[in-house]
C-alpha positions as CSV (number, residue, x, y, z in Angstrom):
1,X,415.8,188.0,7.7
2,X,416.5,184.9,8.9
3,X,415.6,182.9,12.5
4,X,416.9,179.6,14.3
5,X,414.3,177.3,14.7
6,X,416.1,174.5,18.0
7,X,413.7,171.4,19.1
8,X,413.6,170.4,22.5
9,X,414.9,166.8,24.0
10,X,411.6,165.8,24.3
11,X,409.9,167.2,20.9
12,X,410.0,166.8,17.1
13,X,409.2,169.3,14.6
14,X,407.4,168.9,11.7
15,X,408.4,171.7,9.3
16,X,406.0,172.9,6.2
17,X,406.5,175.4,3.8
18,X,403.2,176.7,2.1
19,X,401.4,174.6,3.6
20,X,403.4,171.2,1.9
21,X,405.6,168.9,4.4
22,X,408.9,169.5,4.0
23,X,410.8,167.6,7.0
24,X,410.7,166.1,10.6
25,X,413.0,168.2,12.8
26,X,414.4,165.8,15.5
27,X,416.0,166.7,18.8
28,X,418.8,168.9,18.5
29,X,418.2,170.1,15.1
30,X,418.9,173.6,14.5
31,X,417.5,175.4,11.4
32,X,417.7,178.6,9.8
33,X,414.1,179.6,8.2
34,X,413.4,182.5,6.1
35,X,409.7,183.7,7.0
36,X,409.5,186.5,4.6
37,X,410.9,184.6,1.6
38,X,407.9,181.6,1.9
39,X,405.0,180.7,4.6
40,X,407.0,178.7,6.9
41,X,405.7,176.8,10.1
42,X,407.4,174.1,12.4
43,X,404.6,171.8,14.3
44,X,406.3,171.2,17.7
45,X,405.3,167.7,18.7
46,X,405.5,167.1,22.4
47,X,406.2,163.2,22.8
48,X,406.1,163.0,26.5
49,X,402.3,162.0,26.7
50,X,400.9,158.9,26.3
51,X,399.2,159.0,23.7
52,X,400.8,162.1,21.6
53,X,397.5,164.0,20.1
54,X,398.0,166.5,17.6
55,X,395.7,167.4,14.2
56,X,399.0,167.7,12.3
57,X,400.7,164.1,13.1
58,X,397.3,162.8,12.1
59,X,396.9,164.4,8.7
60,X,400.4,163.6,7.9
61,X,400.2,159.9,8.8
62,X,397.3,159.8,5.6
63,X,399.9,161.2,3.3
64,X,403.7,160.3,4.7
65,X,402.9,157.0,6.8
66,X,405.9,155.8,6.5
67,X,407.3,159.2,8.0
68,X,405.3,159.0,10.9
69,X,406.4,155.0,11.5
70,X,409.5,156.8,11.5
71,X,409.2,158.2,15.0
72,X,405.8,157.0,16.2
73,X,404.5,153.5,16.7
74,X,401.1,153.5,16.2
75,X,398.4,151.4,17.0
76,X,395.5,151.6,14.3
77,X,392.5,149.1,15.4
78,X,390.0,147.3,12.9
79,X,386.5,147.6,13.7
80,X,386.5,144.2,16.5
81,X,389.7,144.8,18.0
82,X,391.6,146.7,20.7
83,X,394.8,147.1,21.4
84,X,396.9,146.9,24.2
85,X,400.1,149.8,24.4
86,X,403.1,148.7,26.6
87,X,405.6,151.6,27.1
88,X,409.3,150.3,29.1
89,X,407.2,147.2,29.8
90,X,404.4,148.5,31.8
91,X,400.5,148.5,30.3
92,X,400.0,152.8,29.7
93,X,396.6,152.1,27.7
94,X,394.1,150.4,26.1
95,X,392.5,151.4,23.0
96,X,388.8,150.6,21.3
97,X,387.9,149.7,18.1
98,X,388.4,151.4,15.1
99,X,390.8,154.0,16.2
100,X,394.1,155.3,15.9
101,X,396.9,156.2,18.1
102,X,400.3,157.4,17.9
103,X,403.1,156.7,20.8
104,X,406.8,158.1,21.1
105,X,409.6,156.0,19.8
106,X,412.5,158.3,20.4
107,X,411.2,158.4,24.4
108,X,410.0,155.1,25.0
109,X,410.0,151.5,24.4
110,X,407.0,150.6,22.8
111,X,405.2,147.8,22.4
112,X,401.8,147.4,20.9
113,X,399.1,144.4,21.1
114,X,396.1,144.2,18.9
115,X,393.6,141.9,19.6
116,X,390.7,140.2,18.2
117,X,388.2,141.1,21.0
118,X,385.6,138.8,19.7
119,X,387.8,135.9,19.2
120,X,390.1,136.1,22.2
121,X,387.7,137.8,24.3
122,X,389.0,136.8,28.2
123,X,391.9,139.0,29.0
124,X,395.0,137.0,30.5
125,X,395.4,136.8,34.2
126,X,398.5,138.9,34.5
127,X,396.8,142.1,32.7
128,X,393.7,142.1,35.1
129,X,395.1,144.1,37.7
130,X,396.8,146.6,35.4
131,X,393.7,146.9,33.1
132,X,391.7,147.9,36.1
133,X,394.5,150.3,37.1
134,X,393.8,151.6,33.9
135,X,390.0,152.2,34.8
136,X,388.9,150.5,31.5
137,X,385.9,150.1,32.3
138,X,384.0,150.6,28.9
139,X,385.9,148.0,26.8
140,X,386.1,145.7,30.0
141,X,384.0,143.5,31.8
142,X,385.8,143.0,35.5
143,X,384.1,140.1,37.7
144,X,385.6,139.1,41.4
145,X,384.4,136.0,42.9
146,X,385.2,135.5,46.8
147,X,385.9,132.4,48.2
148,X,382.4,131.2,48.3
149,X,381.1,132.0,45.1
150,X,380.9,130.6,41.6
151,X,380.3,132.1,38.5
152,X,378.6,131.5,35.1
153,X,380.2,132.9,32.0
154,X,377.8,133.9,29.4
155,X,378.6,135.4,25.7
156,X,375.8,136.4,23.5
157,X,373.8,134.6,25.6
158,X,375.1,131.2,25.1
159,X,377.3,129.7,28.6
160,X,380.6,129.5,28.1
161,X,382.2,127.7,31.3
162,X,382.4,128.0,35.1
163,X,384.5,130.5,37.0
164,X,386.3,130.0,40.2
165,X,387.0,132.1,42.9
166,X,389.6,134.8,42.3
167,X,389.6,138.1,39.6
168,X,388.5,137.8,35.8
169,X,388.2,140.5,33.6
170,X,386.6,139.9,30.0
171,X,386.7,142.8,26.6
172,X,383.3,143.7,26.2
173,X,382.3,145.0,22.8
174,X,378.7,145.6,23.1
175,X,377.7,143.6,26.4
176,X,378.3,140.5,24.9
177,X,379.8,138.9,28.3
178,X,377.6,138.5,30.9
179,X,378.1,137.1,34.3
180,X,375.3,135.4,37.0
181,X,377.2,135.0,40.2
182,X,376.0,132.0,42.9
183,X,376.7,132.3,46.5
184,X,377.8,128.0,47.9
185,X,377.8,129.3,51.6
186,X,374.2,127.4,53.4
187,X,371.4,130.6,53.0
188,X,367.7,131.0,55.1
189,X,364.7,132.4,53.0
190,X,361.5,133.4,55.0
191,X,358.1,133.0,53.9
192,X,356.3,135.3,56.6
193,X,352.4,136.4,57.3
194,X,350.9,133.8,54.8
195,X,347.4,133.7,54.7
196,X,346.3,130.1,54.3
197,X,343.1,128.0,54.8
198,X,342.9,124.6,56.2
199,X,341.1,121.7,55.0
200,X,337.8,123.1,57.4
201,X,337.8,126.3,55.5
202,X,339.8,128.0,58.7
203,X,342.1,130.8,58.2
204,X,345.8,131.1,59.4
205,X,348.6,133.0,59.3
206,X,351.4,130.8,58.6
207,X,355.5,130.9,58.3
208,X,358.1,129.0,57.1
209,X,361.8,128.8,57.2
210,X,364.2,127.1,55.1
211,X,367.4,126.6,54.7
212,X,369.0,125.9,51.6
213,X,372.2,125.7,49.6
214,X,373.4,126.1,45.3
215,X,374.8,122.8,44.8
216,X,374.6,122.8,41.3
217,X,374.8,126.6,39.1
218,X,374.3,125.3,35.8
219,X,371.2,123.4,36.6
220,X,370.3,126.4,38.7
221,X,370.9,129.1,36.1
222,X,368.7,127.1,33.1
223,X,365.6,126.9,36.0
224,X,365.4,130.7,37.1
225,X,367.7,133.7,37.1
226,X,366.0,135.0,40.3
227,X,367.0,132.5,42.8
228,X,365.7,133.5,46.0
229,X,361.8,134.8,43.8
230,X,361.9,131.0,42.1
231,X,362.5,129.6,46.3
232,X,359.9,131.8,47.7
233,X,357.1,131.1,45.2
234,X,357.6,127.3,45.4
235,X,358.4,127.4,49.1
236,X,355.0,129.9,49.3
237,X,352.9,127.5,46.7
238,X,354.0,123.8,48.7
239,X,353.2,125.5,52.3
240,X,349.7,126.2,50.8
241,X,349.3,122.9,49.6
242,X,350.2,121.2,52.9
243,X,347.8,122.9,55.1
244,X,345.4,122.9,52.6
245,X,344.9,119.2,53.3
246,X,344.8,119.1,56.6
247,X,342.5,120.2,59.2
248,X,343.2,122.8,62.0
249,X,343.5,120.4,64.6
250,X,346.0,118.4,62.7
251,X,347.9,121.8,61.9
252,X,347.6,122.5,65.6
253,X,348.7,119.2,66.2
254,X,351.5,118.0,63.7
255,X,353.7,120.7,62.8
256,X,356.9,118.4,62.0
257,X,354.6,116.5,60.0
258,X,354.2,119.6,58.3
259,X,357.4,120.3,57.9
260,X,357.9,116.8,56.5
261,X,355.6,117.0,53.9
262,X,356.6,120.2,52.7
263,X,360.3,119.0,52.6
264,X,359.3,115.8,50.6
265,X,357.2,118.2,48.2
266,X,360.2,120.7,47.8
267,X,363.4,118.2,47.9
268,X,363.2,116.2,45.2
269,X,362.1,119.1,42.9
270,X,365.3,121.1,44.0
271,X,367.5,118.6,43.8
272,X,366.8,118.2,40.5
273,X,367.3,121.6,39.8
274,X,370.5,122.2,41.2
């Protein structure tokens, strides 16, 4: 008793008698099989998805790799890299360390990109919008800057260089890349409800304004990574230390001189800063 075993268009067929390979059956192919006479399966493949996953095409790639290259290309990543999967041109997928994939031949046109993602760890500007179409998320680091903004590129800790405004997108193995993001754009910090004493050992209730602006990140970054808490303590500490030396009627009296000398306190300090 015999049956016709036909594979679809959009299939292959991987045949096995007793368990052994025996043949891939490609589109088209129509075989006569005798079931009774020996244990005979066909593994129908379908190579529409992207990637194809089946337990079969992965135990046969240990044994009959060069089968498999036959019909598949595969992306197989070390342990650092990733790889990027192009099918008829556009980016389809993206794929971690230390894994394996298998994509269509006979469908598409295939083209595979593996990557050191230690080495060559800032992805190139074209593939940043189509990585984040992806939603890569967990092997990328995506970082926007506005108009106004600068960034600081970090790996392992150690900077790297400054980023202009416009989209970045970094692979991330094991939050190496960090990013610290400064706003250029003049900002006001308050210093509200401060309880200070003057010289004569009289109690206020003081506030201060100021405006201020990043003019330097780097210098910036190595002083604080909590702008606006580093601003507010010294802002907090120099207001203190103005009225401190002066009586209440001169604090009644002077309040631009105040102002003065806690701007000639604070200035140079900042500016050295960044």
């Amino acid at each position: 008793m015999y049956k016709t075993i036909r594979i679809a268009e959009t299939e292959i067929g991987l045949l096995y008698r007793d368990n052994v390979f025996q043949d891939v059956l490609t589109s088209g192919d129509k075989r006569r099989v005798a079931p009774l006479v020996s244990s005979t399966v066909v593994e129908r493949i379908d190579l529409r998805p992207l990637p194809v996953r089946n337990a079969r095409l992965d135990t046969l790639y240990l044994t009959r790799a060069n089968v498999v290259r036959d019909h598949f290309a595969v992306a197989d990543t070390g342990d650092t890299e990733v790889a990027l999967v192009f099918a008829d041109g556009k980016l389809v997928d993206l794929i971690g360390p230390g894994l394996r994939r298998f994509y269509a031949k006979e469908l598409y046109d295939i083209e595979i990109r593996v990557i050191d993602a230690i080495a060559d760890f800032e992805v190139p500007q074209a593939l940043v919008a189509p990585l984040a179409k992806l939603n890569a998320g967990g092997l990328v680091r995506f970082v926007n800057l506005p108009a106004s903004y600068v960034g600081l590129l970090y790996v392992d800790g150690e900077f790297q260089r400054q980023l202009a405004p416009g989209h970045y997108a970094f692979f991330d193995l094991g939050a190496r890349v960090t990013t610290q993001l400064y706003d250029l754009r003049l900002q006001t910090l308050d210093v509200t409800g401060q309880e200070v004493l003057t010289k004569d050992r009289i109690g206020l209730r003081a506030n201060v304004t100021a405006v201020f602006r990043v003019a330097d990140p780097v210098k910036a970054a190595s002083v604080t990574t909590d702008l606006q808490d580093y601003l507010y303590r010294e802002l907090q500490f120099s207001l203190r230390q103005v009225i401190g030396t002066r009586t209440l009627e001169e604090v009644l009296g002077d309040k631009q001189g105040i102002n003065e000398a806690i701007a000639g306190l604070l200035v140079p300090q900042l500016e050295d800063n960044g």
